[in-house]
C-alpha positions as CSV (number, residue, x, y, z in Angstrom):
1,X,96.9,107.5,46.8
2,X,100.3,108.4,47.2
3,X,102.6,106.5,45.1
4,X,106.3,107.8,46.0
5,X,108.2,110.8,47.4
6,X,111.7,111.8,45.8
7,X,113.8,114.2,48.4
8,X,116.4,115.7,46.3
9,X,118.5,118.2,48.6
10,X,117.4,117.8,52.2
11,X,119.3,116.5,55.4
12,X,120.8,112.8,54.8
13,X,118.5,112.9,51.8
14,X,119.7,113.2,48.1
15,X,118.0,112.4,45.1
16,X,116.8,109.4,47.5
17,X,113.5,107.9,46.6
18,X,110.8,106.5,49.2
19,X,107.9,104.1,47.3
20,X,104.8,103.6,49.3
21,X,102.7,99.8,49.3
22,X,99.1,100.5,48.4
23,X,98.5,99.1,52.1
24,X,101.4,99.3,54.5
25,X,104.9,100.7,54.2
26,X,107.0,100.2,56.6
27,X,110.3,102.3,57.0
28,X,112.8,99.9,59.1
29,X,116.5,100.9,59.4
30,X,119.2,101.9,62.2
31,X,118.8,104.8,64.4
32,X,120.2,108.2,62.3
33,X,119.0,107.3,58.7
34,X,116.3,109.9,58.5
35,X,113.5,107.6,59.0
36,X,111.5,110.1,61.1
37,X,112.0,113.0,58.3
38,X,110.1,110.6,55.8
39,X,106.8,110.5,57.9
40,X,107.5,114.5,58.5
41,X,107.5,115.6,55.2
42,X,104.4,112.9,54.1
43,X,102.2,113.9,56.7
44,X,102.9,117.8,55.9
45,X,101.7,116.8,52.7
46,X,97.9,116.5,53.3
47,X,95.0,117.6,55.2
48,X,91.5,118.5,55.1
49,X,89.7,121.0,56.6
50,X,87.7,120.8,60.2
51,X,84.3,121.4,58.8
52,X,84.8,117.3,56.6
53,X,85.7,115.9,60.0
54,X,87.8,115.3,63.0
55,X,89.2,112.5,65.0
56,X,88.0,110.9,67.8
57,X,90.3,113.0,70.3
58,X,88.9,116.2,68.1
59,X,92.0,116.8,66.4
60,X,92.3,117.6,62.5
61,X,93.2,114.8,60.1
62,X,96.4,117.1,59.1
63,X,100.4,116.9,60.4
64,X,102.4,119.7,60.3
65,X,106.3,118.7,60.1
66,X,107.0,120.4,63.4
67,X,104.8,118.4,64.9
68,X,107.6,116.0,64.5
69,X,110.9,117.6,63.9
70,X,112.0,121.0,64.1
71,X,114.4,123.1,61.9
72,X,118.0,123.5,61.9
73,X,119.2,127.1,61.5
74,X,122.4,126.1,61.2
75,X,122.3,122.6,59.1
76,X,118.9,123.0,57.4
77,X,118.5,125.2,54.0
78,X,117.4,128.6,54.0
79,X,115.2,128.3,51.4
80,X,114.4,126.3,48.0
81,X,113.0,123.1,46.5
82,X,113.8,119.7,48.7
83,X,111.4,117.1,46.5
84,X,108.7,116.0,44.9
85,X,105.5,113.4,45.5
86,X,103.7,111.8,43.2
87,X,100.2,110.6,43.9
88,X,96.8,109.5,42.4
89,X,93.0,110.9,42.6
90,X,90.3,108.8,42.1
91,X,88.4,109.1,39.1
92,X,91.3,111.1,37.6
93,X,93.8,109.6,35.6
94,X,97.7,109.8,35.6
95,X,100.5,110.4,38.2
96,X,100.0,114.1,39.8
97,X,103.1,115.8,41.2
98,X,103.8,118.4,44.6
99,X,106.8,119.5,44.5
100,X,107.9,121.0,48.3
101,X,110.6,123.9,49.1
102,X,111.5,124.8,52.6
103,X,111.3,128.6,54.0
104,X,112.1,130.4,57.1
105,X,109.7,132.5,58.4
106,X,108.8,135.0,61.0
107,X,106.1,133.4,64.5
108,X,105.0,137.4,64.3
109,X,105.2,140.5,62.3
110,X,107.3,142.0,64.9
111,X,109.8,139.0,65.5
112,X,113.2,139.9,64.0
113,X,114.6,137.0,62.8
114,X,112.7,134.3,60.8
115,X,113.0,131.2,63.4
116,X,110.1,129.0,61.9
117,X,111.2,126.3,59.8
118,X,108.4,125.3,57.1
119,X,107.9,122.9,54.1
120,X,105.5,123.9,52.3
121,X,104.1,122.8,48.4
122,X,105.3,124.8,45.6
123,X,102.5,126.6,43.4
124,X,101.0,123.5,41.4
125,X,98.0,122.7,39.5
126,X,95.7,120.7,41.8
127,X,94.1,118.2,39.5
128,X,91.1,117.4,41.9
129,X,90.8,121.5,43.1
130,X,91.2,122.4,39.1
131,X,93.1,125.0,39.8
132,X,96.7,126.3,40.8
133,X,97.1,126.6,44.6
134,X,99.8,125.8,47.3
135,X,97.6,124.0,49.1
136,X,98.2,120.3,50.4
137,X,96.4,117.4,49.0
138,X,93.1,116.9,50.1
139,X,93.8,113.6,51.8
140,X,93.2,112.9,55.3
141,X,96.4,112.7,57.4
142,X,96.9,112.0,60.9
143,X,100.4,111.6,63.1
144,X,101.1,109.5,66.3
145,X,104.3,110.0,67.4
146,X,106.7,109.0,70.8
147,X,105.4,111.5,72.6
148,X,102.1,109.3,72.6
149,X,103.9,106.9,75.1
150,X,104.1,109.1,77.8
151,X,103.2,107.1,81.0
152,X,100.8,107.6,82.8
153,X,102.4,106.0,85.8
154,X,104.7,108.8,85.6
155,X,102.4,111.5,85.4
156,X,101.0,113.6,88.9
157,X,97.6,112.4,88.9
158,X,96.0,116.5,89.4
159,X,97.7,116.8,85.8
160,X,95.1,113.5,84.7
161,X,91.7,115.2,83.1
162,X,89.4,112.3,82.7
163,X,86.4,113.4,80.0
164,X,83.0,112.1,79.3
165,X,82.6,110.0,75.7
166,X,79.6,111.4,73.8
167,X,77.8,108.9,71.9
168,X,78.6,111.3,69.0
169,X,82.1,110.6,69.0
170,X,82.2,106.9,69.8
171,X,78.8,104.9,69.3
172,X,77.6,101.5,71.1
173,X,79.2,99.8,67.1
174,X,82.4,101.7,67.8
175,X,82.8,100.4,71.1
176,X,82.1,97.1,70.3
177,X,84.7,97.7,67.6
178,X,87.2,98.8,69.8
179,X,86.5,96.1,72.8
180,X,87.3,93.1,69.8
181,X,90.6,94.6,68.6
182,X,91.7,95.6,71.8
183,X,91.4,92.3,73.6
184,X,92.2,90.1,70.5
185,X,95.5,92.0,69.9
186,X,96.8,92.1,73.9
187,X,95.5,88.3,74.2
188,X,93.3,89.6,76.7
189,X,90.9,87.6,79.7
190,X,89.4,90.3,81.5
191,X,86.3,91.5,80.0
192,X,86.5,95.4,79.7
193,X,83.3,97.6,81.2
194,X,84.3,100.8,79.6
195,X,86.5,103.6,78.2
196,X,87.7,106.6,79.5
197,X,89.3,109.3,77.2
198,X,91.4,111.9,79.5
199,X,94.0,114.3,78.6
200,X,97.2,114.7,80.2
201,X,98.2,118.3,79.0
202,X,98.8,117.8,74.6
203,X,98.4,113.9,74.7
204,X,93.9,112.6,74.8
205,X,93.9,109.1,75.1
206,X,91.7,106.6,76.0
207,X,91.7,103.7,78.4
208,X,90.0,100.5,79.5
209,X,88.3,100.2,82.4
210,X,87.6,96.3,83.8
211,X,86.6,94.7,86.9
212,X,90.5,94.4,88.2
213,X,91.8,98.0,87.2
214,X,90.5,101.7,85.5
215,X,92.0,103.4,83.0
216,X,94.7,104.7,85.6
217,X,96.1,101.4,85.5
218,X,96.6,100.6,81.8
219,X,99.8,99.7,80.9
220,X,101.8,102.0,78.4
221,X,101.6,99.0,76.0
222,X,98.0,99.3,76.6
223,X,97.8,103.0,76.1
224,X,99.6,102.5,73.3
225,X,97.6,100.3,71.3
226,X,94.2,102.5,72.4
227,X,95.5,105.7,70.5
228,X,96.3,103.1,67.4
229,X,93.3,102.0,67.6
230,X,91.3,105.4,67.8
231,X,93.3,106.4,64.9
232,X,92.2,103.7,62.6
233,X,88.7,103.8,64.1
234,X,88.4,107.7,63.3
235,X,89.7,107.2,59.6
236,X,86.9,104.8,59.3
237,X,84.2,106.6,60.8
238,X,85.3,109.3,58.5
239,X,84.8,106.9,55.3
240,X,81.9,105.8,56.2
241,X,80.4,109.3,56.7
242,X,82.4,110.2,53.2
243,X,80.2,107.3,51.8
244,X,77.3,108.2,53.4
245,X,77.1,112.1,51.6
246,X,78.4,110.3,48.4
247,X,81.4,112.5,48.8
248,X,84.7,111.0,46.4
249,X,87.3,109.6,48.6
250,X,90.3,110.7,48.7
251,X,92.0,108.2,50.6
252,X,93.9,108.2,53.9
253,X,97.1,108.2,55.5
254,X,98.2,107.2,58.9
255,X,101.8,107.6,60.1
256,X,103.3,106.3,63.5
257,X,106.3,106.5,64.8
258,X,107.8,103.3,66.2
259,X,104.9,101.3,65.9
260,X,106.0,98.4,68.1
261,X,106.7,100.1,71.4
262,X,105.7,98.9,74.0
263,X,104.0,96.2,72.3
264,X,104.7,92.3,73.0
265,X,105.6,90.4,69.1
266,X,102.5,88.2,69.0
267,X,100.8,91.9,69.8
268,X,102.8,93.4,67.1
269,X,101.6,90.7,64.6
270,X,97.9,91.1,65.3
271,X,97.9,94.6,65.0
272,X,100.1,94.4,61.7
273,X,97.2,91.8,60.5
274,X,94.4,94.9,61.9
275,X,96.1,97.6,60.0
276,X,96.3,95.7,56.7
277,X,92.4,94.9,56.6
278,X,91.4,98.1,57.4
279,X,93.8,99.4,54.6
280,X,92.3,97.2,52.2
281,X,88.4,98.1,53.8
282,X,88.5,101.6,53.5
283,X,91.7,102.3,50.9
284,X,94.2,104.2,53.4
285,X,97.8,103.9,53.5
286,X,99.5,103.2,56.6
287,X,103.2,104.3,56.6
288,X,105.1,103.5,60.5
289,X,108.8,103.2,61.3
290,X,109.7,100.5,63.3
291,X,112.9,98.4,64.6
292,X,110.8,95.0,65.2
293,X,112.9,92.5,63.4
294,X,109.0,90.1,64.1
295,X,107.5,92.9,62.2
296,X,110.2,93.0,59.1
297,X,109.8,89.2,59.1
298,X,106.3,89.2,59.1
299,X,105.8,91.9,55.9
300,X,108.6,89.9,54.1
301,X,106.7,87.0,54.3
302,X,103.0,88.1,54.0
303,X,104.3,90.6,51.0
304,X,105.2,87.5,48.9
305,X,101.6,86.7,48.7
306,X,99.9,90.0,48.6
307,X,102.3,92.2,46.7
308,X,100.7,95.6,48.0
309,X,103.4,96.2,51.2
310,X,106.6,97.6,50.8
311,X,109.6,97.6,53.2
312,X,111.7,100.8,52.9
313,X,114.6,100.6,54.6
314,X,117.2,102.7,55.3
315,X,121.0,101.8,55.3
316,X,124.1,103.7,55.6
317,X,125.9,100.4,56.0
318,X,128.4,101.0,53.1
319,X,129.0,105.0,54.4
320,X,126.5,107.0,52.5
321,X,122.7,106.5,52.8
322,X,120.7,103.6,50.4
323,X,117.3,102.8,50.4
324,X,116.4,99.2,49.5
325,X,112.2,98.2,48.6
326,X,111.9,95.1,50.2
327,X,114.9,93.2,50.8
328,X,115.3,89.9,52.0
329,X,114.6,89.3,55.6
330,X,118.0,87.9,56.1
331,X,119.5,91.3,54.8
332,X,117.9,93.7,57.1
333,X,118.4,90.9,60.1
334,X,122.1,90.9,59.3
335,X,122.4,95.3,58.8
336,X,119.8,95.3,62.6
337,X,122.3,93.3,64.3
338,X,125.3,94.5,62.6
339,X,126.2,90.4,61.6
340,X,126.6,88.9,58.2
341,X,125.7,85.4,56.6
342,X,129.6,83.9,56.8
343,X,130.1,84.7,60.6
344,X,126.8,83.2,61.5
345,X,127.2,80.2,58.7
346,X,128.7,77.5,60.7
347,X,126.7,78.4,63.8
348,X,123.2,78.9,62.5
349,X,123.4,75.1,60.7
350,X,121.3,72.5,61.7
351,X,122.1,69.1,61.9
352,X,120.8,66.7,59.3
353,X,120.6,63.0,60.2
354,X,120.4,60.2,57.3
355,X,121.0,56.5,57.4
356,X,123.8,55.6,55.5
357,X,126.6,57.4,52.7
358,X,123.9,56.5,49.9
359,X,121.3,58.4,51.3
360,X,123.6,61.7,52.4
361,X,124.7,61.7,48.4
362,X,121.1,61.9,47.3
363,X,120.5,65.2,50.0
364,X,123.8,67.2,48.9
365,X,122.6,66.8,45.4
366,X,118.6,67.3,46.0
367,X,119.3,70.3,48.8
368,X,122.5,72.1,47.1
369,X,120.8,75.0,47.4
370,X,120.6,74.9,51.1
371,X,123.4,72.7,52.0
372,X,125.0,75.8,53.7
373,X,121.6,76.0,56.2
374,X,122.8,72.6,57.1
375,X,125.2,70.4,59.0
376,X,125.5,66.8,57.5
377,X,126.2,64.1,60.2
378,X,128.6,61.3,58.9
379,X,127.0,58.5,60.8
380,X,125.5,55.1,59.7
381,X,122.2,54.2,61.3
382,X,119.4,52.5,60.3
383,X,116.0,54.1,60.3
384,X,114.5,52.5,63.2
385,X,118.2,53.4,65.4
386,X,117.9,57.3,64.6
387,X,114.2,57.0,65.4
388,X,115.1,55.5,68.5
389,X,116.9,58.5,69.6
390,X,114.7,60.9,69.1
391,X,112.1,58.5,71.0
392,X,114.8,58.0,73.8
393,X,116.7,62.1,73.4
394,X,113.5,64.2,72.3
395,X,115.0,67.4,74.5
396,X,118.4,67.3,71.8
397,X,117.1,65.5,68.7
398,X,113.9,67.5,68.2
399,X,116.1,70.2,67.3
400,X,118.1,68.0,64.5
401,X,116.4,67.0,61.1
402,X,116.0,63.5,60.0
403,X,115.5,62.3,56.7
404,X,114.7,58.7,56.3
405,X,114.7,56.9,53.1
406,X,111.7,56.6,51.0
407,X,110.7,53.0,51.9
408,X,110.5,53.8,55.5
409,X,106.7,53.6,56.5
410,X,106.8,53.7,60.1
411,X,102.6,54.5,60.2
412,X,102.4,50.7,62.0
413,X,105.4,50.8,64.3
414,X,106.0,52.3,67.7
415,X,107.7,55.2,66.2
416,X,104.3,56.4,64.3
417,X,103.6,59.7,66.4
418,X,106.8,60.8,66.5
419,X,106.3,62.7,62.9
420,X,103.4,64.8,64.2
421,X,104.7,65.4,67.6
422,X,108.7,66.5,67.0
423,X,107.9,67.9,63.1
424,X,111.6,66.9,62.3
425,X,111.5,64.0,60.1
426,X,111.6,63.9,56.2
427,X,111.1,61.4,53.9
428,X,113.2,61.2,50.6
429,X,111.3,60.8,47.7
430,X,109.9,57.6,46.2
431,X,108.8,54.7,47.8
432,X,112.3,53.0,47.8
433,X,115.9,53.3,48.7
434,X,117.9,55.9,47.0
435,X,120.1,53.6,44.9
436,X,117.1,52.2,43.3
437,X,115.4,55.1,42.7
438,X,117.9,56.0,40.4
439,X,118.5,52.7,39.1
440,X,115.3,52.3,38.1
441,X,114.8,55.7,36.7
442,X,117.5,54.9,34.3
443,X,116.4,52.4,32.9
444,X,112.9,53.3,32.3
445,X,114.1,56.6,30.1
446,X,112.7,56.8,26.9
447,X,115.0,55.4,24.0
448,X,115.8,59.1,23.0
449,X,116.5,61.1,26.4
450,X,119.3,63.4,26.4
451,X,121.4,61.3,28.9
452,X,121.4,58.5,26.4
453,X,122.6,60.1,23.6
454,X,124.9,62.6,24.9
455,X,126.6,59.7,26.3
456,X,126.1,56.7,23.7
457,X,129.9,57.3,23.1
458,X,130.9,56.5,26.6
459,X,129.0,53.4,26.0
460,X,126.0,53.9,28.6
461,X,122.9,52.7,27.0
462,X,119.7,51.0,29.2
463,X,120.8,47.1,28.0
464,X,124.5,48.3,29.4
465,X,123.0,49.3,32.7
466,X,120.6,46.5,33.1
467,X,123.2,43.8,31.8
468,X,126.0,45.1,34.6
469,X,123.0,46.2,37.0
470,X,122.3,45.3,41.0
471,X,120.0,42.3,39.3
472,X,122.5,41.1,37.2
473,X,124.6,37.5,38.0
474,X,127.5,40.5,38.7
475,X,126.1,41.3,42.1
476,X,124.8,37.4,43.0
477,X,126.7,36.8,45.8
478,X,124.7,39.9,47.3
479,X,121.4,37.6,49.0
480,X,119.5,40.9,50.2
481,X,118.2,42.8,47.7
482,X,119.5,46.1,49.4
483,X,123.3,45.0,48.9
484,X,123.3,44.7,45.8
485,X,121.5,47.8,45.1
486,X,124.0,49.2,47.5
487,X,127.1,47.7,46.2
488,X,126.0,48.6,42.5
489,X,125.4,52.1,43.5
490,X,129.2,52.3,45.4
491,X,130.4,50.8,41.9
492,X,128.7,53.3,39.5
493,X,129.0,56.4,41.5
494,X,131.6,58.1,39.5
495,X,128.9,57.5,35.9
496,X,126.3,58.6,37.8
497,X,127.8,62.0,39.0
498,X,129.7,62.1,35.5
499,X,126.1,62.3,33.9
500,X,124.4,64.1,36.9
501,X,121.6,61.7,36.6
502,X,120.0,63.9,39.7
503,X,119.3,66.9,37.9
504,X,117.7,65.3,35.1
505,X,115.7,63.4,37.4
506,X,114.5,66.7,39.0
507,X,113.7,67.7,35.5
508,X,112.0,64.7,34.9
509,X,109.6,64.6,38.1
510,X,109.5,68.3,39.1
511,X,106.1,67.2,41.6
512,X,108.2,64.5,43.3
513,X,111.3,67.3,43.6
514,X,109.2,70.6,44.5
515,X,107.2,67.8,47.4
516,X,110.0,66.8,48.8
517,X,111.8,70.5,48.6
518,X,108.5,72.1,50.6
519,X,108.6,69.5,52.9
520,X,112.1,70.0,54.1
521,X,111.7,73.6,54.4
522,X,108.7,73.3,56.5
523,X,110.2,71.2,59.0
524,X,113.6,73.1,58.8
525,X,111.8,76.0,59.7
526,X,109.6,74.5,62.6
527,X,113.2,73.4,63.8
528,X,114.6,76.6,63.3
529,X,111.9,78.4,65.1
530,X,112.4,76.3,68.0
531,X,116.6,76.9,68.3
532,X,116.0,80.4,67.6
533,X,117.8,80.0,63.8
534,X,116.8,82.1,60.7
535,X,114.3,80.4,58.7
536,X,114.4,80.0,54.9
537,X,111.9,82.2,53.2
């Protein structure tokens, strides 16, 4: 398993470092960072011989970096060492090193200039070989680069070779293997009949043939995914058979260039989800470039919980190149699109609804740290009159938030679907108002809590509060219960920020706080999702 490559003196490269996820890496940056010359110099890093096993489209499991770039004579270095990998064997302990230099040599002995750029390992100790060589790792490699999106459509159909599959290659289990994928991942109806591999001069392919179209008619999206696919299914095939003899595997490692071309984003996200389980099925690493900001935000996201991805990416934002292991979404979203967090502040806010100035100080307090994702509205409604609008409005206020207080239970009232079906309401915590949440959680603290003592001089104790509290004969000529609660609150407002009585009481019922928090960030992302607004990770 590879664990990291360190290019020290090559191209945009210097002393730059490149760690690889036990599953997938994904290399994501601007055009021009050197993206490409990462998967070049990993895939010229390995190979095994034909005799342990070949792809489905007969090819080697090895990359040669001019498969994928070619030398500079006038920029590239004549000779000398560019960087180092560090990898694993199985069933040998320790970090291994392969250090690379680059050379110029002659095509033929009677060329006379050396015009063929190489990178090729420095003499090393080969900890699995036991011995010193310049050979590559023994570690399967295979390369899919743009040139596998040449159309078909394009193509003069006398330059089209279709070939024969031989059970050999691709048996009735690999078929049925490929048929699932294939239509899960392109949310496909048509039921395919068959394959096809052809050849259109260096590219072999395969594709689908169905009761609507042949293989003549795939799409380049379709074509696309087929040589993925064939990829993934040969490094399996070549596992299993590895199993089979009992051999030790070595691992794997897959590179693609631009993995979401041509692809549609829900196709990208399946095939991201195929790639992963395979990785974990048959230990390979999968290391693609790709633009798809879906893609980034998917790996950010599924990374969190798995821990065994990593997102390299590539910025020369701030003029010289960086490399950054899995930054926030929001970071590579803002270097893609060349934006940043301030500009889009104001307009990437959504509106937050509430029911009266009582309520809106209990959010600022209990969502400071997203109060910039938001837009308070200044408006006094009760409940039932900002349910109404999103009964009467739906095609504007599903896209607002509402948080009602914590006595609202609207489970018996006409309003009782409107929670399921818009996924934009919130309820504050407790099952009161705001103002007597916190009334009543002061005076139930324990003799010794810290806001009683620390501010025993200022004279707040609990008999203070209760004697001068919404129940007292102070607030009488209040009739409704929620007046004086109301009125007390307006009255006490200053003690109660002066002791920030919220953040204790966050400390105090962490469950009630870390509900309510998830709750507000699952519906401000389903609202988010819909007006096409970042999401809070």
């Amino acid at each position: 398993m590879i664990k990291k490559l360190v290019l020290n003196d090559f191209r945009i490269f210097n002393n730059h470092e490149v760690i690889l996820g036990t599953t997938i890496t994904a290399i994501a940056g601007q055009n021009a960072t050197g993206k490409s010359t990462i998967l070049g110099v990993l895939g010229n890093a390995c190979e095994i011989k034909a005799a342990r096993g070949k792809t489905i489209t007969n090819k080697r499991f090895q990359t040669e970096f001019s498969e994928i770039m070619k030398g500079s004579q006038t920029y590239d270095k004549k000779n000398g060492e560019i960087g180092t990998l560090y990898y694993e064997y199985p069933t040998i302990e320790g970090i291994n090193e392969l250090s690379f230099r680059v050379t110029w040599q002659k095509w033929n002995p009677e060329d006379e200039e050396a015009t063929r750029f190489r990178i090729i390992p420095k003499r090393h100790y080969d900890v699995f070989l036991e011995k010193e060589t310049e050979s590559k790792l023994m570690i399967p490699s295979f390369y899919l680069g743009l040139s596998r999106l040449n159309p078909l459509g394009e193509e003069d159909i006398g330059n089209i070779k279709e070939h024969k599959i031989s059970k050999s290659l691709l048996t009735e289990e690999d078929l049925q293997w490929l048929y699932k994928n294939y239509t899960h991942i392109l949310s496909l109806n048509s039921e395919i009949e068959s394959i096809s591999n052809y050849s259109m001069g260096k590219k072999i392919s395969g594709g689908v043939n169905t009761q609507l179209y042949d293989y003549i008619g795939n799409s380049s999206g379709q074509d696309n995914l087929m040589q993925i696919l064939y990829a993934l299914l040969s490094f399996r095939k070549l596992y299993i058979e590895s199993c089979d003899k009992e051999e030790v595997w070595t691992g794997g490692l897959l590179l693609i260039d631009e993995i979401d071309a041509t692809l549609h984003p829900a196709a990208q996200i399946k095939l991201i989800d195929l790639i992963y389980n395979i990785c974990k099925e048959i230990c390979i690493q999968v290391v693609f470039t790709t633009h798809s900001l879906q893609i980034l935000e998917y790996l950010d996201k599924k990374n969190k919980k798995m821990n065994d991805i990593n997102i390299a990416y590539f910025t020369t934002a701030n003029s010289i190149l960086q490399i950054i292991n899995n930054p926030p979404y929001e970071a590579m979203e803002n270097d893609m699109l060349i934006s940043d967090y301030y500009s889009k502040r104001k307009v990437n806010q959504i509106a937050l609804y509430s029911e009266d100035d009582e309520a809106r100080w209990f959010i600022k307090r209990l969502l400071k740290d997203y109060i910039s994702r938001i837009k308070i509205i200044e408006v006094k409604l009760g409940g039932e009159s900002l349910l109404n609008l999103l009964q009467n409005d739906p095609s504007y206020f599903r896209n607002v938030l509402f948080v009602l207080d914590g006595d609202k239970d609207i489970s018996k009232t006409k309003y009782k679907d409107l929670p399921s079906k818009h996924c934009n309401i919130v309820i504050l915590p407790g099952n009161t108002s705001p103002e007597k949440l916190i009334y009543n959680y002061l005076i139930g603290l324990h003799p010794t809590h810290e806001i009683l003592e620390s501010n025993f001089i200022k004279g707040l104790t609990i008999r203070m509060i209760e004697e001068n509290g919404p129940l007292s004969d102070k607030y009488s000529k209040y009739t409704i219960e929620r007046e004086r609660f109301k009125e007390w609150f307006k009255d006490n407002k200053v003690m109660l920020e002066d002791i920030d009585v919220l953040e204790f009481w966050k400390q105090d019922y962490p469950n009630e706080y870390k509900e309510f928090i998830q709750q507000f960030l699952n519906r401000y992302n389903i609202v988010a999702a819909r007006t096409n607004l970042p999401k809070i990770n």
